[in-house]
PLY file of the C-alpha trace (Angstrom):
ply
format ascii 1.0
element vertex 129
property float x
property float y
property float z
element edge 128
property int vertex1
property int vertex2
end_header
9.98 -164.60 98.93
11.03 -167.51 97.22
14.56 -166.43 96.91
14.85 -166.14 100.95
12.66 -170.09 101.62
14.91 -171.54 99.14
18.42 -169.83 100.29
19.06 -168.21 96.90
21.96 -165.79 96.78
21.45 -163.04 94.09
23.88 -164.75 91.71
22.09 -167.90 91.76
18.55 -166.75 91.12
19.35 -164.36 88.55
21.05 -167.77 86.84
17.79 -169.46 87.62
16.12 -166.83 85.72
18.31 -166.90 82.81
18.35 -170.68 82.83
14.40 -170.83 82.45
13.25 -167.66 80.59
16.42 -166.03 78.87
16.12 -162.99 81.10
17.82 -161.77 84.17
15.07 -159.80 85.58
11.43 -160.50 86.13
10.58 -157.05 85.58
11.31 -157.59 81.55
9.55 -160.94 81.71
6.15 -161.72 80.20
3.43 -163.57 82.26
3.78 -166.84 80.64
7.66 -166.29 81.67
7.00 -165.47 84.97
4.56 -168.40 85.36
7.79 -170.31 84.32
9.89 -169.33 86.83
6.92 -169.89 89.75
6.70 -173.10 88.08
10.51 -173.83 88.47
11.09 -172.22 92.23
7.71 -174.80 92.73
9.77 -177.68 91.29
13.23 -176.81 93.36
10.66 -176.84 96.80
8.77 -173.45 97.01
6.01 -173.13 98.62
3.92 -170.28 97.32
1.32 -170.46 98.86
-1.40 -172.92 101.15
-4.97 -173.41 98.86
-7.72 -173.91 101.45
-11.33 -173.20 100.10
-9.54 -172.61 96.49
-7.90 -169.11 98.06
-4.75 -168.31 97.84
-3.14 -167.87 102.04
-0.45 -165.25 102.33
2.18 -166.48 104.58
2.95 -164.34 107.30
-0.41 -162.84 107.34
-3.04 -163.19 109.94
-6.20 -164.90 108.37
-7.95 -162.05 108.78
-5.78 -159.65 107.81
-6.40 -155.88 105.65
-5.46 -157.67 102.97
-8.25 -160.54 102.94
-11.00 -157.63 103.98
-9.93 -155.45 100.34
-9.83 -158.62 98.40
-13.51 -159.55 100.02
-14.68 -156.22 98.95
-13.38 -156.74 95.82
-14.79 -159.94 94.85
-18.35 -158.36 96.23
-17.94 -155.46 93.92
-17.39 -157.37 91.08
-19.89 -159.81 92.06
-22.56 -156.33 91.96
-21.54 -155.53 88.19
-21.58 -158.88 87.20
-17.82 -158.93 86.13
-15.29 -162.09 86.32
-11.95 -161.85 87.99
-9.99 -161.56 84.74
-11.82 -157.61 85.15
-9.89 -156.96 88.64
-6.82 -158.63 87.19
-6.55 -155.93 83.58
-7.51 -153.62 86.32
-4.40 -154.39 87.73
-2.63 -154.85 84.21
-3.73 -151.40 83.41
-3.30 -149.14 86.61
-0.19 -150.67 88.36
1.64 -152.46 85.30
1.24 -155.71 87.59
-0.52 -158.74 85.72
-2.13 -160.44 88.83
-3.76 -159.10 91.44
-1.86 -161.16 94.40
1.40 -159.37 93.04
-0.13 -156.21 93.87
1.19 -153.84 97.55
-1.23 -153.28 100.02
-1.98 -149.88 98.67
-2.27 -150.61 95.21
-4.67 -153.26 95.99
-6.39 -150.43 97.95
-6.74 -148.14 95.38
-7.97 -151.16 92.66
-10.71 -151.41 95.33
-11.72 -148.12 95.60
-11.40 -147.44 91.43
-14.14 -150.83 91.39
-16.26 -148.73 93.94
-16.25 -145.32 92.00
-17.44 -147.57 89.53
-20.58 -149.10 91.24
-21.17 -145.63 92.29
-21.47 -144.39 88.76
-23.98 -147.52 87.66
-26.01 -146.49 90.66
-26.35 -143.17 89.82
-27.18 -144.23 85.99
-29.75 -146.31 86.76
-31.11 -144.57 89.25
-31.85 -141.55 86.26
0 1
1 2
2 3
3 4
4 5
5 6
6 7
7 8
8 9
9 10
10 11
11 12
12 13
13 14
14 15
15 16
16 17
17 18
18 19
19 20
20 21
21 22
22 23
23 24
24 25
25 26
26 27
27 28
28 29
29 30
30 31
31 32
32 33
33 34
34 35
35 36
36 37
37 38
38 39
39 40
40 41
41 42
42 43
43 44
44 45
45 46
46 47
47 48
48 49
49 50
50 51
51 52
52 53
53 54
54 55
55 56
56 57
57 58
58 59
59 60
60 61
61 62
62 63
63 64
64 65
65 66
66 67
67 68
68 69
69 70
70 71
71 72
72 73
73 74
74 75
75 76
76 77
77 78
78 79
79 80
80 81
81 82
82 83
83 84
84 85
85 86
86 87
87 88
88 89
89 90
90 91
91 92
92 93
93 94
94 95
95 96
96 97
97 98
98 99
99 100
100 101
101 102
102 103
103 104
104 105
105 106
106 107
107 108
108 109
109 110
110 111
111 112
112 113
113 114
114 115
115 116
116 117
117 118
118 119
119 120
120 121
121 122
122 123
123 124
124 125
125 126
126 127
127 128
């Protein structure tokens, strides 16, 4: 995304990656790399996304998009078991190898959603025992 707003060729981000983090793929990167490189496509004019009400806007997304409706359920789930957002995000860590749940497709969001509801289902039945 940030490659196409900022009319990157290949070439030139994979130098931009090298430059910042020593890498030439964010697939071998670490988070605090990748936070780097956000930082840096920030700095050269990126924007990654709009903050209104402290949540982060997907561009080219209605507002009430899929998307927006899975992450609502999600943050009522984890609202029910009492459970920050750093529990969604090693969720995410741990299923789909992605550190951040905003990096995450439509369908593995999805299924994070529905793994967080097999889980209130369980802590129903237990208590209800």
């Amino acid at each position: 995304m940030a490659k196409s707003q900022l009319g990157l060729d290949e070439d030139t981000y994979r130098c931009l990656l090298r430059r910042v983090t020593g890498l030439d793929s964010s697939a071998k990167m670490s988070t605090a790399q990748r936070n780097d490189v956000i930082a840096e496509l920030v700095r050269l004019g990126f924007k990654d996304r709009d903050r209104k009400d402290g949540r982060r806007v997907f561009k080219g997304e209605p507002k009430n998009s899929k998307r927006d409706d899975v992450m609502s359920k999600i943050r009522a789930l984890l609202t029910d078991a009492g459970r920050e957002w750093a529990y969604a995000h090693s969720m995410a860590k741990h299923m789909f190898k992605s550190d951040r749940l905003e990096w995450l497709s439509p369908e593995q969001l999805h299924k994070l959603m529905v793994a967080l509801q097999v889980d209130a289902n369980r802590r129903k039945r237990s208590q209800s025992q």
